[in-house]
C-alpha positions as a Markdown table, in Angstrom:
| # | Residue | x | y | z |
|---|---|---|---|---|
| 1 | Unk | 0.0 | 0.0 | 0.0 |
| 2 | Unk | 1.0 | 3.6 | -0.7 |
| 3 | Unk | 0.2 | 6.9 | 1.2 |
| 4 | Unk | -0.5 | 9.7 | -1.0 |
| 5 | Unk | -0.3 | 13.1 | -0.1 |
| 6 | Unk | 0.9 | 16.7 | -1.0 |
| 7 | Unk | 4.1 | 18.7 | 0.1 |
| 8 | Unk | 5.6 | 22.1 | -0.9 |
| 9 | Unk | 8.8 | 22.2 | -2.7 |
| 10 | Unk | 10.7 | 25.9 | -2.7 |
| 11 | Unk | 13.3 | 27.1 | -4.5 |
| 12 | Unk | 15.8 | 28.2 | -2.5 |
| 13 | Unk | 17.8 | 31.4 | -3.4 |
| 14 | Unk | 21.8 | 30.7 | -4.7 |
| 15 | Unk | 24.9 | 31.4 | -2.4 |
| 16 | Unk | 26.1 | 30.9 | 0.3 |
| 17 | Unk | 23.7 | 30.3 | 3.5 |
| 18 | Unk | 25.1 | 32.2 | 6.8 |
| 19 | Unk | 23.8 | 29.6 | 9.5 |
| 20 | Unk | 22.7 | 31.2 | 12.1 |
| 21 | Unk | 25.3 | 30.7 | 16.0 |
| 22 | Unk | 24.9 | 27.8 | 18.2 |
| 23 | Unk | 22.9 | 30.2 | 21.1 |
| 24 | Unk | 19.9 | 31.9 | 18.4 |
| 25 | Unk | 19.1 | 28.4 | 17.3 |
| 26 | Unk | 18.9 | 26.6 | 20.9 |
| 27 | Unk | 15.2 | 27.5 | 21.3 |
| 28 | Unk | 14.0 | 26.8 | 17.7 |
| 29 | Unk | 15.0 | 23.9 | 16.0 |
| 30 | Unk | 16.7 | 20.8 | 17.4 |
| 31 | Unk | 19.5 | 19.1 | 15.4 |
| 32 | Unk | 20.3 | 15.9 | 18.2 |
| 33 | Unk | 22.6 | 12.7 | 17.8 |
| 34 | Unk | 22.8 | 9.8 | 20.3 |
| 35 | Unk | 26.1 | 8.4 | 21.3 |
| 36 | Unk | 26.1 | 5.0 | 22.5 |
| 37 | Unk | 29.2 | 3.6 | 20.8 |
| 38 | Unk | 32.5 | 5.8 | 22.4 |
| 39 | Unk | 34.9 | 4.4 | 19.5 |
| 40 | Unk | 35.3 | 5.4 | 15.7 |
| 41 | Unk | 35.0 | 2.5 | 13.2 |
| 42 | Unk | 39.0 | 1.8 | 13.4 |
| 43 | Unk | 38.2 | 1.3 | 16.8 |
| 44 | Unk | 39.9 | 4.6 | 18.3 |
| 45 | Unk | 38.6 | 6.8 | 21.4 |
| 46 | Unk | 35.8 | 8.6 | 19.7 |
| 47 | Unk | 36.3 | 12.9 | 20.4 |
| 48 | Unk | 32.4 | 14.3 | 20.7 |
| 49 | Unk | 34.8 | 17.8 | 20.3 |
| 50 | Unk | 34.2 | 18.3 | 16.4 |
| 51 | Unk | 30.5 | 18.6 | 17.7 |
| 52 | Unk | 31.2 | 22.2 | 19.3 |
| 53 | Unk | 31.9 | 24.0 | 15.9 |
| 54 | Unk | 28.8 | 26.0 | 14.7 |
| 55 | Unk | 29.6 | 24.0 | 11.6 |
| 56 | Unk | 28.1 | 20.9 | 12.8 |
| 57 | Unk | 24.8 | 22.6 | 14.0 |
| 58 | Unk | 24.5 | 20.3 | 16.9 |
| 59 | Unk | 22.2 | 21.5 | 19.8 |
| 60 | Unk | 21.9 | 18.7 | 22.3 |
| 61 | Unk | 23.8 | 15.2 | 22.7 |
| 62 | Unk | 22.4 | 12.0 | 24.3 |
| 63 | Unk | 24.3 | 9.7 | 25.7 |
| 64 | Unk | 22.9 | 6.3 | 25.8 |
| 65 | Unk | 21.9 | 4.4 | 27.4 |
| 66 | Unk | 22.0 | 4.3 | 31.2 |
| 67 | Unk | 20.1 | 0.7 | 33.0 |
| 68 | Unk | 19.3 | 0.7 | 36.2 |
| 69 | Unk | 20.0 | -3.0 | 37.3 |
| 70 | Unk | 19.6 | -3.2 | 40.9 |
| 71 | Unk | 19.5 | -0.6 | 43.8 |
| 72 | Unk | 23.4 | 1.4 | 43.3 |
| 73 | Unk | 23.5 | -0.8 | 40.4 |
| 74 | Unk | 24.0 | 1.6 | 37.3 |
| 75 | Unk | 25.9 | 1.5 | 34.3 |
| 76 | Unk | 26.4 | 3.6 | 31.1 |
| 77 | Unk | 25.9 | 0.6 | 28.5 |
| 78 | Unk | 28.6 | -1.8 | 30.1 |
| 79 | Unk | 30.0 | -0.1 | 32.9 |
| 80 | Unk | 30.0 | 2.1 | 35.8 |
| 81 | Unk | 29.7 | 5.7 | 34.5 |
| 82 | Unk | 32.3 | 6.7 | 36.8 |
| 83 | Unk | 34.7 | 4.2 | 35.9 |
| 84 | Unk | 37.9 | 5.7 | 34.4 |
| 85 | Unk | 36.5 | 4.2 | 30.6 |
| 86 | Unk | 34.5 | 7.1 | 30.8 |
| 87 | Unk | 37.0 | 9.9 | 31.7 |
| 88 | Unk | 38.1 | 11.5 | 28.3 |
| 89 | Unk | 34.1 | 11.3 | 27.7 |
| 90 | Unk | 32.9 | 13.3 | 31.0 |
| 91 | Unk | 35.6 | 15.8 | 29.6 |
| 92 | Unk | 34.2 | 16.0 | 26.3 |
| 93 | Unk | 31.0 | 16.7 | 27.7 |
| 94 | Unk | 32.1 | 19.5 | 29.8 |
| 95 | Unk | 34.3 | 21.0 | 27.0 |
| 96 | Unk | 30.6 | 20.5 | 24.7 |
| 97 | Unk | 28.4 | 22.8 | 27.7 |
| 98 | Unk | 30.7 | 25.2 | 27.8 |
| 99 | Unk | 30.0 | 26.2 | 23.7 |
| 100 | Unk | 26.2 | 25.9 | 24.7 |
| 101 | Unk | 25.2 | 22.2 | 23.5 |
| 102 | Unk | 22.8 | 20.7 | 26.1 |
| 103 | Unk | 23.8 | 16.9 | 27.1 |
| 104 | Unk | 21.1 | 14.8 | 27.6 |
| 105 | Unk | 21.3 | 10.9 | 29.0 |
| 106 | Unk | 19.2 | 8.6 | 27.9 |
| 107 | Unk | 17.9 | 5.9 | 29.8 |
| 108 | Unk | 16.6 | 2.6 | 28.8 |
| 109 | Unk | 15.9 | 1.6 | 25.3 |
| 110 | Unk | 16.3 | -1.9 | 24.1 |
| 111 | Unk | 17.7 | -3.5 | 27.3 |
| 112 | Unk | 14.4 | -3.6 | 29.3 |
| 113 | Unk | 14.1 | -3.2 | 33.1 |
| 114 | Unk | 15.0 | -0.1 | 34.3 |
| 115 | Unk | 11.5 | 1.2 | 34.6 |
| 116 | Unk | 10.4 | -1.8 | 36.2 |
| 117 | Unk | 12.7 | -1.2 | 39.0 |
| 118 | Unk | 12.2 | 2.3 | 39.0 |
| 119 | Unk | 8.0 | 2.2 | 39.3 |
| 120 | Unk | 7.3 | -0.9 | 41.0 |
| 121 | Unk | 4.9 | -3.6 | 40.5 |
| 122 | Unk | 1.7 | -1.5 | 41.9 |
| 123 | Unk | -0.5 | 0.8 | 40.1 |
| 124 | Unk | -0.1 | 3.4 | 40.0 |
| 125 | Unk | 3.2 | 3.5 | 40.4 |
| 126 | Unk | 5.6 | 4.2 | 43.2 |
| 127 | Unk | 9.1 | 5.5 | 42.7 |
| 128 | Unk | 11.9 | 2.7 | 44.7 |
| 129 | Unk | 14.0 | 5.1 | 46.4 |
| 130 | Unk | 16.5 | 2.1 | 46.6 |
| 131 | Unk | 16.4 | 2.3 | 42.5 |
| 132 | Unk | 16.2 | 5.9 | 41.9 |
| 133 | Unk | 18.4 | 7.6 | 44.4 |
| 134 | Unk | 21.6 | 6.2 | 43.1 |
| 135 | Unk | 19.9 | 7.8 | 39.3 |
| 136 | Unk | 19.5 | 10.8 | 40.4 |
| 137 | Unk | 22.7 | 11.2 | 41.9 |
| 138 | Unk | 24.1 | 9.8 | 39.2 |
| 139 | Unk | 23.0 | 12.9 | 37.1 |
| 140 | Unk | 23.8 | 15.3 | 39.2 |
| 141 | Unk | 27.9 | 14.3 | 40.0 |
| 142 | Unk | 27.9 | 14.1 | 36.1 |
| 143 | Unk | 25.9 | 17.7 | 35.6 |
| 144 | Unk | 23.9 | 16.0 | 32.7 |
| 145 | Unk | 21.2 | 18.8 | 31.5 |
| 146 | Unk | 18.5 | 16.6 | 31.3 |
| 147 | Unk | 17.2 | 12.9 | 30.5 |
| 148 | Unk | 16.1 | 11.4 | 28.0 |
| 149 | Unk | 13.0 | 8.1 | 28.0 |
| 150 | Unk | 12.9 | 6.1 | 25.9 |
| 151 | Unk | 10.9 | 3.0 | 27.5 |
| 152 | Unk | 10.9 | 0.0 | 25.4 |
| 153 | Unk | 9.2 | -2.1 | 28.1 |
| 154 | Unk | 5.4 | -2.1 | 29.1 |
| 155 | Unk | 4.7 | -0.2 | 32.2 |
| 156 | Unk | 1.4 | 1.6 | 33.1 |
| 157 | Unk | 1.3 | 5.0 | 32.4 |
| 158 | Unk | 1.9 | 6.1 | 35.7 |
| 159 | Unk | 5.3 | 5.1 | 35.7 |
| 160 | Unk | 5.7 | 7.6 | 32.8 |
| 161 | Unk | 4.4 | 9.9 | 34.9 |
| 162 | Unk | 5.6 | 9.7 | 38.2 |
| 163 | Unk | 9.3 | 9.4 | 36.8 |
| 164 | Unk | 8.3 | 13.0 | 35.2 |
| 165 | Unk | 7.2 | 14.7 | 38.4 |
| 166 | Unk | 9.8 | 13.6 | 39.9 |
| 167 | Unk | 13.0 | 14.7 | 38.3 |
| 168 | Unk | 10.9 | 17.9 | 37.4 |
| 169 | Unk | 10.8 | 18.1 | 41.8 |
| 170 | Unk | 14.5 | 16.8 | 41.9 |
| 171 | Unk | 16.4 | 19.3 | 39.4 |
| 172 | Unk | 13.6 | 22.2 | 38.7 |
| 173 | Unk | 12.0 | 23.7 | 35.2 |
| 174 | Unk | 15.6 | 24.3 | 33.5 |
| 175 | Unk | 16.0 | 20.3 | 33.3 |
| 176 | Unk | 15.0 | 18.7 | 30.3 |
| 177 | Unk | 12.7 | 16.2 | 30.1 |
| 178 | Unk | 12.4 | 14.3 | 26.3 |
| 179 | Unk | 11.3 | 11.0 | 25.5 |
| 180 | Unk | 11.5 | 8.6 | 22.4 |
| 181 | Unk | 8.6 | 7.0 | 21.6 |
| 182 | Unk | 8.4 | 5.1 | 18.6 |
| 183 | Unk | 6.7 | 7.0 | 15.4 |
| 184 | Unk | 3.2 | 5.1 | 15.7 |
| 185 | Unk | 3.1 | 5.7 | 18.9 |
| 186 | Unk | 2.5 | 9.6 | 18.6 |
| 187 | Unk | -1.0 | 8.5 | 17.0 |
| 188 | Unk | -4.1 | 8.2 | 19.7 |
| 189 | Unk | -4.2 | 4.6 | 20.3 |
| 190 | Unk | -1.0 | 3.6 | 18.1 |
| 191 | Unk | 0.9 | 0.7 | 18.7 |
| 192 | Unk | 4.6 | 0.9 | 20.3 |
| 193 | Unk | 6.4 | -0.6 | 23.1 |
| 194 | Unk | 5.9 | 1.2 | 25.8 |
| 195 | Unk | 2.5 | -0.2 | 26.9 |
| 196 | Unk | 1.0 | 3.2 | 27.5 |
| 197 | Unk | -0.6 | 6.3 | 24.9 |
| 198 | Unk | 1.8 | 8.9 | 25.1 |
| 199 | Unk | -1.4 | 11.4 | 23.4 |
| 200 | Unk | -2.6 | 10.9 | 27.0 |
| 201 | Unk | 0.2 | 10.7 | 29.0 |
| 202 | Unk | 1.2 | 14.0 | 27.3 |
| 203 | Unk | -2.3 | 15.8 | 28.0 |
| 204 | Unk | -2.2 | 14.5 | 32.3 |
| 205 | Unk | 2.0 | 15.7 | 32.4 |
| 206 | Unk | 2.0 | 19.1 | 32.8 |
| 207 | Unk | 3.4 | 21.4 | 34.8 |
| 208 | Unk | 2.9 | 25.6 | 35.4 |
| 209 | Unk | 6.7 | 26.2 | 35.5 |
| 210 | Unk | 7.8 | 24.6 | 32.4 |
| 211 | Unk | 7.3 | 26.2 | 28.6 |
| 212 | Unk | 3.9 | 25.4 | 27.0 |
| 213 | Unk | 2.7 | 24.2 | 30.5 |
| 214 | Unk | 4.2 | 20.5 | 29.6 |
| 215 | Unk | 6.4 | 18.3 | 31.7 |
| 216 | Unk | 8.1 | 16.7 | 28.3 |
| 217 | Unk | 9.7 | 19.4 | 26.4 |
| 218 | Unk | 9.8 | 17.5 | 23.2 |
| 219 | Unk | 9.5 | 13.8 | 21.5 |
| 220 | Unk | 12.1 | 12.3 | 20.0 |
| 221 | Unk | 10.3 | 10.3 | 17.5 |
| 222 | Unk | 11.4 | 6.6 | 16.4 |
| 223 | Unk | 10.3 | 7.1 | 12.4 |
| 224 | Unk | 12.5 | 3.3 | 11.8 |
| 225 | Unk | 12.4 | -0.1 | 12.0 |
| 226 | Unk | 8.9 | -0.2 | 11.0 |
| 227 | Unk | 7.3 | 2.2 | 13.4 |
| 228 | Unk | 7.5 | 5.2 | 10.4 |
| 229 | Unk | 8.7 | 6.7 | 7.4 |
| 230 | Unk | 11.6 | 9.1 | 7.0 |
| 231 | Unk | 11.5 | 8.7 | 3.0 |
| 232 | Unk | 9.3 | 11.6 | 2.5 |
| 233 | Unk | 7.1 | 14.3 | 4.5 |
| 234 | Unk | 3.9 | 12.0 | 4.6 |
| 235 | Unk | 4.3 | 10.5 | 8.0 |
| 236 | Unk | 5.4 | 13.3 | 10.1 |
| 237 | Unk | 2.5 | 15.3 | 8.5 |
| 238 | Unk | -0.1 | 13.1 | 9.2 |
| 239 | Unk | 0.9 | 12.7 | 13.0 |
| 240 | Unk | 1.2 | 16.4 | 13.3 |
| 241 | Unk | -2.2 | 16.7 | 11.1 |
| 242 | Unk | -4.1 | 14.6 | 13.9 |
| 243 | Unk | -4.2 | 17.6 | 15.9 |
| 244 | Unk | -2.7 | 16.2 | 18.9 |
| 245 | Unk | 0.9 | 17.8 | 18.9 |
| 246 | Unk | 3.0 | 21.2 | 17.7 |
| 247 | Unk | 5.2 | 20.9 | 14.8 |
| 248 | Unk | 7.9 | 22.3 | 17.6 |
| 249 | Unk | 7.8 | 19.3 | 20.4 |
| 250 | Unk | 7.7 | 16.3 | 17.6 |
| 251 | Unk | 11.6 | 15.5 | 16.3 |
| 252 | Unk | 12.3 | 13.8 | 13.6 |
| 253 | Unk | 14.0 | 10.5 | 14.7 |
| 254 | Unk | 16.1 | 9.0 | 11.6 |
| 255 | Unk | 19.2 | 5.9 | 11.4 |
| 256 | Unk | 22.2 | 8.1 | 10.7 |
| 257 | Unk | 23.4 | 4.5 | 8.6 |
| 258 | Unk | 21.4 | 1.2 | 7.6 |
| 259 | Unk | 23.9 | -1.0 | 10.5 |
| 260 | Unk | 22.0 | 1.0 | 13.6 |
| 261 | Unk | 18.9 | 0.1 | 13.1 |
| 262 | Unk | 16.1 | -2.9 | 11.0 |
| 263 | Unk | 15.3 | -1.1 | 8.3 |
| 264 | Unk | 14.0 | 2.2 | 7.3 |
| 265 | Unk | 17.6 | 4.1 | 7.0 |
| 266 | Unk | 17.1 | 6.7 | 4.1 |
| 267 | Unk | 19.8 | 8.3 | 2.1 |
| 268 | Unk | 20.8 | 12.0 | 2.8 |
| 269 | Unk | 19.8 | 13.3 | 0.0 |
| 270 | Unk | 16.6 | 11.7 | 1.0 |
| 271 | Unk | 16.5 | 13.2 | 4.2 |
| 272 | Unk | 17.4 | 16.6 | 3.8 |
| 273 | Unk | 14.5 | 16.4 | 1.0 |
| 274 | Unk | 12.1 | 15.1 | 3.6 |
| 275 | Unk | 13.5 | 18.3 | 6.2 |
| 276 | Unk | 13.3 | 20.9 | 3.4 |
| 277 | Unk | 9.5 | 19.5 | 2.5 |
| 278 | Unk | 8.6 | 19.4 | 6.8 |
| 279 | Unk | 10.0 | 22.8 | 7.3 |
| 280 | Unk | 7.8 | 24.1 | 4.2 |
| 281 | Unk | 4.8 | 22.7 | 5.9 |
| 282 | Unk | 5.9 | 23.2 | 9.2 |
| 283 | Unk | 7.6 | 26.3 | 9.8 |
| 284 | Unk | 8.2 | 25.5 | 13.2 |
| 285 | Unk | 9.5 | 21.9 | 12.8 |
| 286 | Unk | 10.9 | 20.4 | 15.7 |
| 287 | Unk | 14.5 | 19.3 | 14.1 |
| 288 | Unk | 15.9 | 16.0 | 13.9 |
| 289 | Unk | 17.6 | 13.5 | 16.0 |
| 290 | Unk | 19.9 | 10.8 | 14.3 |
| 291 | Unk | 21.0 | 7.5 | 16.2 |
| 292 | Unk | 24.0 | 6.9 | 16.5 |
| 293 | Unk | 27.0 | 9.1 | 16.1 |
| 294 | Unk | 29.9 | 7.0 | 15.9 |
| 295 | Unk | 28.9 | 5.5 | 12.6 |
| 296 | Unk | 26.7 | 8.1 | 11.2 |
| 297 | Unk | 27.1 | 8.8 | 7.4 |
| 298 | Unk | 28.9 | 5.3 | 6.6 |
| 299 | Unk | 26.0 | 4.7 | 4.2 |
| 300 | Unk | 26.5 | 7.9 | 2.2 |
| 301 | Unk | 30.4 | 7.7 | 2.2 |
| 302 | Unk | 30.9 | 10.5 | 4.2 |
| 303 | Unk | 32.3 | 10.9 | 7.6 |
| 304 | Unk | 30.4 | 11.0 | 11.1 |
| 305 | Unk | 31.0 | 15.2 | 11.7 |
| 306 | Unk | 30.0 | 15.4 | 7.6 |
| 307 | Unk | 26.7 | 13.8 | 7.7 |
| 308 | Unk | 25.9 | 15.8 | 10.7 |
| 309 | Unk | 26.8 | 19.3 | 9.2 |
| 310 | Unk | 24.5 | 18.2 | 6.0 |
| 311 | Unk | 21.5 | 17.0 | 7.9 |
| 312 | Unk | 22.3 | 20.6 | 10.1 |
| 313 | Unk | 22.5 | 23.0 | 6.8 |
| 314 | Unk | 19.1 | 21.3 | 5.8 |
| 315 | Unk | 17.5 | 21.8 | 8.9 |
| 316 | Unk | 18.8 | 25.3 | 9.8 |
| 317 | Unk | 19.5 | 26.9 | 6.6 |
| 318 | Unk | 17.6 | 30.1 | 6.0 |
| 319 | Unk | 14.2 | 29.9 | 5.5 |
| 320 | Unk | 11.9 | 29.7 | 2.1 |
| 321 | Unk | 12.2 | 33.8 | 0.4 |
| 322 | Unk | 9.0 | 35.0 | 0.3 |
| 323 | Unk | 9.8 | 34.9 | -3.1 |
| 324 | Unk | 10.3 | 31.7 | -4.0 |
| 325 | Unk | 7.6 | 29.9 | -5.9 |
| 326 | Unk | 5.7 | 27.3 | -4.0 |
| 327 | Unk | 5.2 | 24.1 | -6.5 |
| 328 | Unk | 2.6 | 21.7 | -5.0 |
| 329 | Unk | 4.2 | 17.9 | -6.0 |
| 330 | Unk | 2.8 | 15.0 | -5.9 |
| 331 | Unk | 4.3 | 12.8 | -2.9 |
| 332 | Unk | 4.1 | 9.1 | -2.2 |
| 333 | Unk | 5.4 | 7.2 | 0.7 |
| 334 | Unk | 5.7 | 3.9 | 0.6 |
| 335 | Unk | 4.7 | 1.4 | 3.4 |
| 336 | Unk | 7.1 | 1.7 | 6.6 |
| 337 | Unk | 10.4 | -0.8 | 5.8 |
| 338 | Unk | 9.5 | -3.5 | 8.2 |
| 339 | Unk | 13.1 | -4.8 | 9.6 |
| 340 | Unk | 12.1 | -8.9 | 9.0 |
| 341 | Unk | 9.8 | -8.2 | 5.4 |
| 342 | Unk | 9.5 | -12.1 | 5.1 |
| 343 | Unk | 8.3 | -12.8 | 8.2 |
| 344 | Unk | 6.4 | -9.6 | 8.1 |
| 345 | Unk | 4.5 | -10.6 | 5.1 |
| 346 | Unk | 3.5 | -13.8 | 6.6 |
| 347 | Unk | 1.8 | -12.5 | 9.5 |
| 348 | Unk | -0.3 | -9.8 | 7.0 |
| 349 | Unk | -1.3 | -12.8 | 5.2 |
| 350 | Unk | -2.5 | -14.9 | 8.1 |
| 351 | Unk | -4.6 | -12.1 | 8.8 |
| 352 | Unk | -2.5 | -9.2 | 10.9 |
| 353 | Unk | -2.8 | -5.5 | 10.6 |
| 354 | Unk | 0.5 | -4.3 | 9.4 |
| 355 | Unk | 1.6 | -2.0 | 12.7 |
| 356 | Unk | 0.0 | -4.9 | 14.4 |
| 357 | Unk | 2.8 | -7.5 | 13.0 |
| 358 | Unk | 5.3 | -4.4 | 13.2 |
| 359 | Unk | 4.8 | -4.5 | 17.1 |
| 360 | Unk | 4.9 | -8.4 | 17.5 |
| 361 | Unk | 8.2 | -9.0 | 15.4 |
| 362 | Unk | 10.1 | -6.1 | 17.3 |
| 363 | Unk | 9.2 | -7.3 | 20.4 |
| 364 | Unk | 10.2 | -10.4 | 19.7 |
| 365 | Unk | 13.6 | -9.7 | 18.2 |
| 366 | Unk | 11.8 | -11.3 | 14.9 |
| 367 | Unk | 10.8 | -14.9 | 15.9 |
| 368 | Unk | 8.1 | -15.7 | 13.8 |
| 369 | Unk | 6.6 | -18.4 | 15.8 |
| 370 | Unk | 6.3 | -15.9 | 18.9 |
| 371 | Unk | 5.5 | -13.2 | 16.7 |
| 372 | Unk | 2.5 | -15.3 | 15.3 |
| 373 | Unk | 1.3 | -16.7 | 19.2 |
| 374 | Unk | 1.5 | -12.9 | 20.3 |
| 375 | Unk | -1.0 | -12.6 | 17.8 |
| 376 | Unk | -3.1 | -15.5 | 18.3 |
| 377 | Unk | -2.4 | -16.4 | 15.0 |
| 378 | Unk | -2.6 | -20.2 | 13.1 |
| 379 | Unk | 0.3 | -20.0 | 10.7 |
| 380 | Unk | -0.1 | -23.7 | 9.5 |
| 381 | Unk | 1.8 | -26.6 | 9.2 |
| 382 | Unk | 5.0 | -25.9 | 7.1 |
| 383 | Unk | 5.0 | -22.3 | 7.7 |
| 384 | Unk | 7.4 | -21.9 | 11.3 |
């Protein structure tokens, strides 16, 4: 199947851009990379440095992704964020604050449990001090400027919640607070991996003190592996067309190359198309976020800081001349890449609703058979 819409396509005016410094843009767009991987692909210490330049148009780093196995248990992917492994990173992030770029850690993501241990069993939920004490210290020794959730495990929506109000209590207004659902999960109802509507959860988390009365300043958006499209303008449209979100708070979550993620990595010429076509419909897009740094660009034979500074001069170069002639175009989008198509195809044909086999084979790390049970489906004799 194939989603047809319309977009805008401008004609920029010739010459050279002047991008505008690091400080005008913090409050507008967001151009954001993830960092889970702390080598380069020779396998050398990776320097986050190049990301100060004004060149790169980076506003905020996450660092991913912090689990919270057991009370004082933490670790940054494999190991103690304070271990000495981390040193030369904890002084690149100082060295990226002081030129103005916010660092964010995320927490969570594929490995699942944190929020489990951090919310309980009841319902609603109830913080475990035992769990998040040794968090929230965590953040502060480090002087992290915010955190970033992105919960990949089912919890009740209170969990989402509670967590919330609680580092909004712990570190005050000037703390950001972001979280990365997955694409169709920014629909009312839409499936994801969270176990929870985050059109809800966004309409109960609000707070008096913070800009535009919400707890979550923005959503980094998982438009991958499935969950949405990055190909064209189609899919962020239609989730900000529901009605239900600002242009400004929904980010534009993209595989910076085709080995981090299922499927659904688009070229950049691709994507900077699909940023110039959002910013035409949405002047006050929210930006992008790429995952993950240490490879990004690999697929378009350019380097990590290159792809970044590309995907930044698209998203922050100056805006359509009033000018410029507006040509509507015709725009197609084709069916989300599913990350296992084979398997995918076989649970549509037994009878599944494609974001419904979507959800079953990512939570399932692809198994079919599982994927199919989840389901209730009958695949057949000859089929698993």
């Amino acid at each position: 199947m194939r989603v047809v819409g319309f977009s805008l396509i401008a004609a920029f005016a010739t010459g050279a851009l002047a991008r505008p410094a690091l400080v005008e843009r913090a409050g507008t767009q967001k151009l954001v990379t993830y960092v889970q991987t702390f080598h380069t692909t020779d396998n050398q210490p990776l320097s986050l440095l190049p990301l100060r330049d004004d060149d790169s148009g980076v506003t905020h780093v996450n660092l991913a992704a912090l689990h919270v196995n057991g009370p004082g248990q933490i670790t940054l992917n494999d190991n103690n964020p304070n271990s000495t492994f981390y040193d030369q990173v904890w002084e690149d992030v100082e060295q990226l604050q002081s030129s103005g770029i916010k660092v964010l850690i995320m927490i969570g993501g594929a490995a699942q449990g944190s929020y489990q241990r951090l919310c309980g069993s009841s319902t609603p939920a109830v913080i475990d001090e035992s769990m998040y004490g040794p968090l929230r210290d965590t953040l502060r020794y480090h002087n992290i400027d915010g955190v970033d959730l992105d919960i990949e495990e089912t919890v009740d929506i209170s969990c989402a919640h509670v967590l919330l109000n609680r580092f909004d209590q712990d570190f005050g207004s000037n703390f950001l607070l972001t979280m990365a659902p997955v694409a169709s999960n920014l629909i009312p109802g839409g499936p994801g991996l969270s176990g929870f509507d985050y059109v809800q959860l966004d309409s109960q988390a609000t707070s008096p003190t913070r800009p535009n009365g919400k707890l979550v300043s923005w959503y980094n958006g998982q438009f991958y592996n499935g969950w949405g499209d990055a190909s064209s303008a189609v899919n962020y449209d239609s989730i900000i067309s529901s009605g239900n979100w600002a242009s400004s708070r929904i980010v534009l979550g993209v595989l910076d190359n085709s080995n981090d993620g299922g499927s659904g990595f688009v070229s950049l010429p691709t994507l900077e198309q699909t940023i110039t076509n959002i910013k035409t419909l949405h002047g006050d897009f929210g930006g992008v976020v790429s995952w993950e740094y240490w490879d990004a660009g690999g697929r378009d034979n350019v380097s990590n800081y290159d792809w970044i500074k590309n995907v930044g001069d698209a998203l922050f170069r100056n805006q359509i001349d009033n000018k410029a002639t507006l040509i509507p175009v015709l725009e197609t989008a084709d069916t989300p890449q599913a990350p296992w198509p084979v398997s995918q195809d076989v649970l549509v044909a037994a009878g599944a609703e494609w974001m419904q086999a979507v959800w079953a084979l990512n939570t399932t790390s692809g198994n079919l058979d599982l994927a199919a049970k989840k389901l209730h489906l009958d695949l057949g004799e000859g089929v698993l």
